[in-house]
N, C-alpha and C positions, 0 to 999 in steps of 0.2 A: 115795383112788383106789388101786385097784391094778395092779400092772406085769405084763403076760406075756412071753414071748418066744413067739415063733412062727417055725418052721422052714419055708420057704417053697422050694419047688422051680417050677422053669422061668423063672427070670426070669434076662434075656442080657445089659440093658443097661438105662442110666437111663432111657429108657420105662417097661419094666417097671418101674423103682421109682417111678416118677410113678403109676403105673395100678394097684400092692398099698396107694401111700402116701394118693392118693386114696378109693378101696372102703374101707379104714377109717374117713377122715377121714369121710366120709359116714354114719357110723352117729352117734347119739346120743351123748351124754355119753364122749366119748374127749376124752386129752389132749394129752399128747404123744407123738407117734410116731419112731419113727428106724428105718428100712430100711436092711439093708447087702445090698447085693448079692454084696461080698465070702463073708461069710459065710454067705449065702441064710438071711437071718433077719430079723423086724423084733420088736423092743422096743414095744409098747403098752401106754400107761398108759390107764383105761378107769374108770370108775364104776360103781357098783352095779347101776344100771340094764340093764347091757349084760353079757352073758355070754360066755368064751373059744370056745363054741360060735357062739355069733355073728359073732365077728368071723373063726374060721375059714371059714365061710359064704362072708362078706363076699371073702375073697379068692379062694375056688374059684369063686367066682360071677364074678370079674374073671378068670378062665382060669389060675388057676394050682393049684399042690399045696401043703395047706399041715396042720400037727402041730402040738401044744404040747409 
């Protein structure tokens, strides 16, 4: 598996990290995730299958802003 990090902008409070940590979890072949709100970013480990375009996707689609 491989790890990204993703820079994620709009997110105010542990909701938003419930609602970036979920729209990941929900794709295929991901592993583990870790959101910080702290530092508006989350760590995703992710399998072959799935691409860092995806899982950006996945969270502008949950209403937020996000970069690798």
């Amino acid at each position: 598996m491989e790890t990204i990090v993703v820079r994620i902008s709009g997110m105010k409070d542990e909701e938003c990290v419930r609602t970036v940590a979920n729209a990941i979890q929900d794709l295929p072949s991901i592993g583990h995730i870790e959101v910080s709100l702290e530092k508006g970013e989350a760590s995703v480990e992710h399998g072959r299958f799935i691409s860092p375009d995806d899982i950006l996707r996945a969270i502008v689609d949950a209403g937020y802003e996000a970069t690798c």
